[in-house]
C-alpha positions as CSV (number, residue, x, y, z in Angstrom):
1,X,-26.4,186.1,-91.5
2,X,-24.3,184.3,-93.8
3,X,-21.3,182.4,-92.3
4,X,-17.7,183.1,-93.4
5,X,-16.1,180.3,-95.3
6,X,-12.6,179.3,-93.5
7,X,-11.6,177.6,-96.7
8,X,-11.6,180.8,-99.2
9,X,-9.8,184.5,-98.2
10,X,-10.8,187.1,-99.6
11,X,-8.5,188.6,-102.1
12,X,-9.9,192.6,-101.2
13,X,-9.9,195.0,-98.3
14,X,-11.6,197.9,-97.6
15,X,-10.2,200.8,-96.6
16,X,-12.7,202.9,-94.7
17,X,-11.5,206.5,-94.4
18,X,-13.0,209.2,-92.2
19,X,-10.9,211.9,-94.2
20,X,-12.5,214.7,-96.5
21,X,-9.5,214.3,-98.5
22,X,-7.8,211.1,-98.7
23,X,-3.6,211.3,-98.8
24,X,-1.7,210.1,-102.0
25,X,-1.9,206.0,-102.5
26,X,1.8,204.1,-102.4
27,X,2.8,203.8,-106.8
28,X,2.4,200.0,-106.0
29,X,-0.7,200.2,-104.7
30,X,-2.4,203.0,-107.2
31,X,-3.5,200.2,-110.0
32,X,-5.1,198.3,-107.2
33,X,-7.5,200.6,-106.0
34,X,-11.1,201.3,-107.0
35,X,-13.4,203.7,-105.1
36,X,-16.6,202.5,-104.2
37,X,-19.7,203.5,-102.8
38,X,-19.6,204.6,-98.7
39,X,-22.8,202.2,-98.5
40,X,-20.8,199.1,-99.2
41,X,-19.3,199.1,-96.1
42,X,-22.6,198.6,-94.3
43,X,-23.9,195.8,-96.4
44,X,-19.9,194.4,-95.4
45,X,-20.5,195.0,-92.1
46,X,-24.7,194.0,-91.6
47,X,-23.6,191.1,-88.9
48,X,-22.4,194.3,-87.1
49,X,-26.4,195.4,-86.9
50,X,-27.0,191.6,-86.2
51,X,-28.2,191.5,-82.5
52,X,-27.9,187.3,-83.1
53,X,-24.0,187.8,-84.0
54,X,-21.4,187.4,-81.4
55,X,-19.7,190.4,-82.3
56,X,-22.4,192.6,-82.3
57,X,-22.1,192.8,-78.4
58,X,-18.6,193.2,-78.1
59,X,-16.6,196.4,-76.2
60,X,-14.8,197.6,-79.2
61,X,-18.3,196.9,-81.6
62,X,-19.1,200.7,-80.9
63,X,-15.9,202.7,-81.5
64,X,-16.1,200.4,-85.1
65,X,-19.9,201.8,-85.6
66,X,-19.1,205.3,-84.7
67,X,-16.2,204.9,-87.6
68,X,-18.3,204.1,-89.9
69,X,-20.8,206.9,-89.1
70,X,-18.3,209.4,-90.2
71,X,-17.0,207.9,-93.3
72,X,-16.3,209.7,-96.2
73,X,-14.3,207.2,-98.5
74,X,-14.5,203.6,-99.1
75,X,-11.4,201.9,-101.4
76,X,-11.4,198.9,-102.5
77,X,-7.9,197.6,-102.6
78,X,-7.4,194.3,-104.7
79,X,-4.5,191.7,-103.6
80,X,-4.0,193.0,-100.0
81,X,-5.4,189.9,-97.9
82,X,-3.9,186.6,-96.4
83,X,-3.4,184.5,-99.1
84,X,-1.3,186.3,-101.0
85,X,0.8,188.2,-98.7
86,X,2.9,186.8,-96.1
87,X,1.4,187.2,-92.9
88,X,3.8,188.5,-90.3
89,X,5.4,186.1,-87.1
90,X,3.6,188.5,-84.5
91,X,-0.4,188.1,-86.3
92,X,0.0,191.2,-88.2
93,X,-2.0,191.2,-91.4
94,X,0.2,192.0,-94.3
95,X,-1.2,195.2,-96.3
96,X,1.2,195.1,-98.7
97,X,3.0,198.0,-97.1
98,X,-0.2,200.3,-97.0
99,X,0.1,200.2,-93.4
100,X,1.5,203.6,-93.2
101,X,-0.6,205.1,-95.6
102,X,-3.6,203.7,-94.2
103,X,-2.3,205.4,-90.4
104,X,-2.5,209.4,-92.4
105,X,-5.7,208.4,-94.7
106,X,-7.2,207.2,-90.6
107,X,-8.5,203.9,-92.2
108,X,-9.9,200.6,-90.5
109,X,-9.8,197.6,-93.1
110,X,-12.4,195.9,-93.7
111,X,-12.6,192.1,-95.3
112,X,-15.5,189.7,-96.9
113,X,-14.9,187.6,-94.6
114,X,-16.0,189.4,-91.9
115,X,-13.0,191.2,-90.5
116,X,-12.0,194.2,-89.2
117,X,-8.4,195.7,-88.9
118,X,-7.1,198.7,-87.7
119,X,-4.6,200.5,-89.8
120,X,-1.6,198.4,-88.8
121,X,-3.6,194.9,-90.2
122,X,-3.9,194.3,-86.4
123,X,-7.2,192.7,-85.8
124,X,-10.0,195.0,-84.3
125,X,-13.2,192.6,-84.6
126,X,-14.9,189.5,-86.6
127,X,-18.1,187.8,-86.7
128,X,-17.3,185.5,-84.3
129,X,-16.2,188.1,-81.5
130,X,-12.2,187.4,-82.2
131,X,-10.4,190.5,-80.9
132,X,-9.4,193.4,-80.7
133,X,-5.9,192.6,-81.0
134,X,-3.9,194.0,-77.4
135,X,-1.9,196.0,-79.8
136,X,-5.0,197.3,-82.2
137,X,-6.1,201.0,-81.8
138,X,-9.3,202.4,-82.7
139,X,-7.3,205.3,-85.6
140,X,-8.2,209.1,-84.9
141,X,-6.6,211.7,-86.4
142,X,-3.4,212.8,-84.5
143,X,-5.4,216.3,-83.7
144,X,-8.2,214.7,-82.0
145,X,-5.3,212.9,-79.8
146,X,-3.7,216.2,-78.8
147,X,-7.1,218.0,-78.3
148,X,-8.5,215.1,-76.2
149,X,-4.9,215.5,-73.9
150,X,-5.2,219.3,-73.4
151,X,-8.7,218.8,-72.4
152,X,-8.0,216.4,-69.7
153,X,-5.4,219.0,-68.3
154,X,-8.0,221.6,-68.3
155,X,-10.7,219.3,-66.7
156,X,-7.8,218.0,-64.0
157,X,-7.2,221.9,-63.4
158,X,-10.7,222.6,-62.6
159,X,-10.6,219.2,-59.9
160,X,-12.7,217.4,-62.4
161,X,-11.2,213.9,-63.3
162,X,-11.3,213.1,-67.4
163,X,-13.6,210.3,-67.6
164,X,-11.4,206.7,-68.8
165,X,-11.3,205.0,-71.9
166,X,-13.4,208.1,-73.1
167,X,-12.7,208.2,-76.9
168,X,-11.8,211.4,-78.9
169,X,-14.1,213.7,-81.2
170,X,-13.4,214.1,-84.7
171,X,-10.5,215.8,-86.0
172,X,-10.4,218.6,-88.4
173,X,-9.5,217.0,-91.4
174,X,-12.8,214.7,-90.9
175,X,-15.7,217.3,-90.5
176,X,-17.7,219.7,-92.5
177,X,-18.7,222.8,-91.0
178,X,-22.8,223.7,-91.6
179,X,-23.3,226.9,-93.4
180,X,-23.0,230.3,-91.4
181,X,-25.8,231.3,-92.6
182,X,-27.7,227.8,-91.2
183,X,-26.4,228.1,-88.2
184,X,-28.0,231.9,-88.0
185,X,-31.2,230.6,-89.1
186,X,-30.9,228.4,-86.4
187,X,-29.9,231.1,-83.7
188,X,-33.2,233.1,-84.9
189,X,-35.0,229.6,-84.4
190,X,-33.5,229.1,-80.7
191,X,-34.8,232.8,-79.8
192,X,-38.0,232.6,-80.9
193,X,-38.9,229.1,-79.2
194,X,-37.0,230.0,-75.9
195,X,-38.7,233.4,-75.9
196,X,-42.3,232.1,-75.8
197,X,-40.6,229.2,-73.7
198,X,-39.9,231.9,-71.7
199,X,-43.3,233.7,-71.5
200,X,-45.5,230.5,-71.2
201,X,-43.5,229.8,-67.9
202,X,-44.4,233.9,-66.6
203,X,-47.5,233.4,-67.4
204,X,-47.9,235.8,-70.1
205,X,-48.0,233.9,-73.1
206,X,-47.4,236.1,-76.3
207,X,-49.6,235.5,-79.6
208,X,-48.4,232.8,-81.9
209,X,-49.0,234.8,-84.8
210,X,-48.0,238.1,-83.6
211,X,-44.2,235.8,-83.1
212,X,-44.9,234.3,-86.7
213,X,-45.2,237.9,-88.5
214,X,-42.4,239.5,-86.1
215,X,-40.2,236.4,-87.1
216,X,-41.0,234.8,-90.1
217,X,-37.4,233.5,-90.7
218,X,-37.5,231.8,-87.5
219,X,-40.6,230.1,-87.8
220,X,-39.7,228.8,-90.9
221,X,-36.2,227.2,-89.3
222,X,-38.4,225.7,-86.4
223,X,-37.3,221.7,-86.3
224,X,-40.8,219.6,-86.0
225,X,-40.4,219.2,-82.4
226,X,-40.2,223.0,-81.9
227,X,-43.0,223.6,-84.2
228,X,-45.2,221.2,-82.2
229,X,-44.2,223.3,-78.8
230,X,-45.1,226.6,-80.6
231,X,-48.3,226.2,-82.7
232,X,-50.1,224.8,-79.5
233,X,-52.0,227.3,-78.4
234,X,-52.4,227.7,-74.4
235,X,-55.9,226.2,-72.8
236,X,-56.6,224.1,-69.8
237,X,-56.2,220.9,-72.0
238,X,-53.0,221.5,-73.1
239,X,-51.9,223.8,-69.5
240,X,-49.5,220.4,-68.4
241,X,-47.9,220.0,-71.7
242,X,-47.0,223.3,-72.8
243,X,-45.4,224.2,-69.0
244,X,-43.2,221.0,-69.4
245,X,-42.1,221.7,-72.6
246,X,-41.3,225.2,-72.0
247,X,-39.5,224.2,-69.3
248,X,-37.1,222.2,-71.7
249,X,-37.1,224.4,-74.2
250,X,-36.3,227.8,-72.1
251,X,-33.0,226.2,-71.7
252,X,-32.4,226.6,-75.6
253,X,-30.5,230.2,-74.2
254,X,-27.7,228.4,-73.3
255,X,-27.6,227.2,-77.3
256,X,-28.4,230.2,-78.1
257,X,-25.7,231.5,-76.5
258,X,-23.0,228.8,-77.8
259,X,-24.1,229.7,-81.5
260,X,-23.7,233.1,-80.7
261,X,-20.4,232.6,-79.6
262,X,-19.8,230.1,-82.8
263,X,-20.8,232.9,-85.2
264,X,-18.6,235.3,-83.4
265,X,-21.1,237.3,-81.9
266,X,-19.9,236.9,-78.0
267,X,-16.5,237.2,-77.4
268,X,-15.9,233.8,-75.3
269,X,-17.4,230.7,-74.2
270,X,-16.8,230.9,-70.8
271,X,-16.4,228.0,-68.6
272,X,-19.6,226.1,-68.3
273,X,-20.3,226.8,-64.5
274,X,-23.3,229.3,-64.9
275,X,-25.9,230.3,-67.3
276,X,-25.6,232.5,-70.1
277,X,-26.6,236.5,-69.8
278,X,-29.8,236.5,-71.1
279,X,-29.9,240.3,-71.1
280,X,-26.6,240.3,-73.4
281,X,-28.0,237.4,-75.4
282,X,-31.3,238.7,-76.1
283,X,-29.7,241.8,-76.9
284,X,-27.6,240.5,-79.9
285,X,-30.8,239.4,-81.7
286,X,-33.1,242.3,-81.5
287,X,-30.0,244.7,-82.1
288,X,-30.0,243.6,-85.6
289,X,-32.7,242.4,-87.9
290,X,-32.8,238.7,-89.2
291,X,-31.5,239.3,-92.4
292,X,-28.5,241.1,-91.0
293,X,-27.9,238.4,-88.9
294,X,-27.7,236.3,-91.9
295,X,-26.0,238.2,-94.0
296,X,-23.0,238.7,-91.7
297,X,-22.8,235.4,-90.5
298,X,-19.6,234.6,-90.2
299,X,-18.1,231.3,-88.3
300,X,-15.5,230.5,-86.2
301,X,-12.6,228.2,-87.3
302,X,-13.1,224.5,-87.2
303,X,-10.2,224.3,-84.7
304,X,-12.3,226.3,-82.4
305,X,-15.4,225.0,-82.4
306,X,-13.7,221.4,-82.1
307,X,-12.1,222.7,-78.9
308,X,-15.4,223.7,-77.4
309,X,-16.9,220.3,-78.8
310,X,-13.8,218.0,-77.0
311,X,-14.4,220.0,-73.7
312,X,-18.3,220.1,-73.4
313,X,-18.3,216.3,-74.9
314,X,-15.4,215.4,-71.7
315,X,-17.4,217.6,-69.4
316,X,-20.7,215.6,-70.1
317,X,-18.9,212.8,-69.5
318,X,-17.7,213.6,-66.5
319,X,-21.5,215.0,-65.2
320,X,-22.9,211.3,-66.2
321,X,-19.8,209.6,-64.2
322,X,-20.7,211.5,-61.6
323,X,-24.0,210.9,-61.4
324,X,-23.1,207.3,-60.9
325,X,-20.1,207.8,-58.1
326,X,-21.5,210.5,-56.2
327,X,-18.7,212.7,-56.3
328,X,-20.6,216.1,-56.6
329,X,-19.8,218.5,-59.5
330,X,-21.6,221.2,-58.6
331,X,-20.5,224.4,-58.6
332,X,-17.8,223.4,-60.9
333,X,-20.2,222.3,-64.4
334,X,-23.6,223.0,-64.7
335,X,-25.1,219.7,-66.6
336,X,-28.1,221.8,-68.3
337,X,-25.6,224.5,-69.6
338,X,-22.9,221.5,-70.7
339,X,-25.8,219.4,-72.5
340,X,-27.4,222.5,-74.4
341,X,-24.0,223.7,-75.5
342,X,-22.8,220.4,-76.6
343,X,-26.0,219.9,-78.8
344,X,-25.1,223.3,-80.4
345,X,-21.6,222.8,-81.2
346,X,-21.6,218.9,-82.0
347,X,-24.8,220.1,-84.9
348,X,-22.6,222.6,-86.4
349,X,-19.7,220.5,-86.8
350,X,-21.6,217.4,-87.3
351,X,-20.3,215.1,-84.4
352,X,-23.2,213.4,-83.8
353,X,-23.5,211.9,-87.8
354,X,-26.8,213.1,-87.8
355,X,-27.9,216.4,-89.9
356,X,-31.2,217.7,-87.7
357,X,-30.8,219.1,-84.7
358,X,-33.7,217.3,-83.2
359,X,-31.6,214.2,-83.8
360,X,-28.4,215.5,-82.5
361,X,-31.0,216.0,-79.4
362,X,-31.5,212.5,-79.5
363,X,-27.9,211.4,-79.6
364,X,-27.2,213.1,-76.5
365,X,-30.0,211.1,-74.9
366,X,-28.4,208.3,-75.8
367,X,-24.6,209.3,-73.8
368,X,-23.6,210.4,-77.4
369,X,-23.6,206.8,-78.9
370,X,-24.7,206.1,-82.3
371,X,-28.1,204.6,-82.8
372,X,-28.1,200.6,-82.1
């Protein structure tokens, strides 16, 4: 890893935005900026990755990772760095008054020489494991903040206790909604592996290729994990496997269900104490054919489905902290309905910064933390 030189500031920043759509630069700082490409901010940020680094270990190391996971615009901003500003008496980098702009666009800065900022200029992180700054925040949108409040009120009025320090999803200004009609491809997918999930575990397996020619739109939205479950055919080599798997994979009603209620199919998601009706939920997809399911796909609002995401993500929280204290949830979340619907809802909405659902899989196996 190359070391900073002390001797020579650099005269950039880097404004890393998690926006969609970026607000209106200051007129003072519009001739300064040039947009450049969201990969740069990795190659500015590779002693980050760098297990030999100091910094890489640090507390607030993942909050700056999971940043830049969901960044959609990278500025740089000529003229905004220490030696040529005036830095302030309290340690406050001077952005040339971009701090409040930076605040609406939700920006960390970013320097050469291996610096992070939050919004304000206050020192986050550096190469050396400098920081965070007492007064530095991690930025989120001021929707993420509010829906990350009213959550903990509904978790405290159920007797669960929010989980601390627990950071807040995305806001809706920073995600892109998949497709309707994706997420009903998926839906056909969930039904057809959690159906022969459901008859491996009865003991009346039904044929692969009668389910192929019945479903052929769900086959071909089968993740490669699924697809491995359903083209193994049942025998005494592969008895073991196939009943552990479908014992996984019958729990894929519960997502079922949570994309159900994501396309608008069931009225509510109710709270996530018990499992889903399978007789209602199995009843929505053979009512209508796949392509009608398709077709009509129509999704809920992002404000919604970020509702459900903040409370299932708080919730899981809460499970794994109470895994760890003993304090005994049940009866008021069930984990396997929690973890299936968060899986759902965080892949529509994208919360995981991953595109497959096998992944998003995977980043719930890992407590929702980016990949080290």
């Amino acid at each position: 890893m190359p070391e900073p030189n002390d001797e020579i500031v650099s005269r950039r920043a880097f404004a890393v935005s998690t926006l969609r759509s970026l607000p209106e630069l200051p007129e003072s700082a519009a001739e300064r900026v040039t947009d450049v490409a969201i990969d740069h901010a990795d190659e500015l940020l590779a002693w980050l990755a760098d297990k030999d680094c100091p910094g890489h270990a640090s507390p607030i190391a993942d909050p700056i990772r999971l940043h830049l996971q969901h960044r959609k615009h990278v500025l740089a901003i000529a003229g905004t760095d220490s030696d040529d500003t005036d830095d302030s008496v309290d340690g406050t980098v001077g952005f040339h008054g971009l701090q409040a702009w930076a605040l609406d666009a939700n920006v960390i800065w970013i320097t050469q020489d291996h610096c992070v900022f939050d919004p304000a200029g206050r020192l986050l992180l550096d190469a050396k494991a400098n920081g965070p700054d007492p007064d530095a925040v991690i930025p989120f949108p001021i929707d993420a903040r509010q829906r990350k409040a009213n959550t903990e009120v509904q978790l405290r009025n159920r007797l669960v206790a929010p989980v601390e320090a627990l950071l807040p999803l995305r806001g809706v200004d920073e995600i892109r909604l998949r497709d309707a009609s994706d997420v009903a491809r998926r839906a056909i997918a969930l039904f057809l592996v959690a159906t022969r999930a459901e008859s491996i575990l009865t003991g009346k397996p039904i044929d692969i290729e009668r389910m192929k020619a019945r479903c052929p739109i769900g086959y071909e939205s089968l993740t490669p994990r699924e697809r491995a479950f359903f083209d193994t055919a049942p025998s005494p080599a592969t008895q073991a496997s196939l009943a552990q798997a479908a014992t996984e994979l019958a729990w894929r009603y519960e997502a079922l269900m949570a994309l159900q209620w994501a396309l608008d199919m069931q009225f509510e998601l109710a709270w996530p104490d018990e499992h889903a009706d399978l007789t209602a939920v199995t009843r929505l997809m053979i009512d209508l054919p796949d392509e009608a399911i398709i077709e009509q796909a129509r999704l809920r609002s992002a404000t919604e489905l970020l509702d459900a995401a903040e409370l299932h993500y708080q919730c899981f929280h809460a499970i794994v902290d109470s895994q760890q204290t003993q304090n005994d949830l049940s009866g008021i979340l069930d984990p396997g309905v929690v973890c299936e619907r968060l899986i759902a809802i965080s892949w529509i909405c994208g919360l995981s910064g991953e595109s497959e659902w096998d992944k998003t899989s995977d980043w719930l196996e890992r407590g929702c933390q980016p990949p080290t």
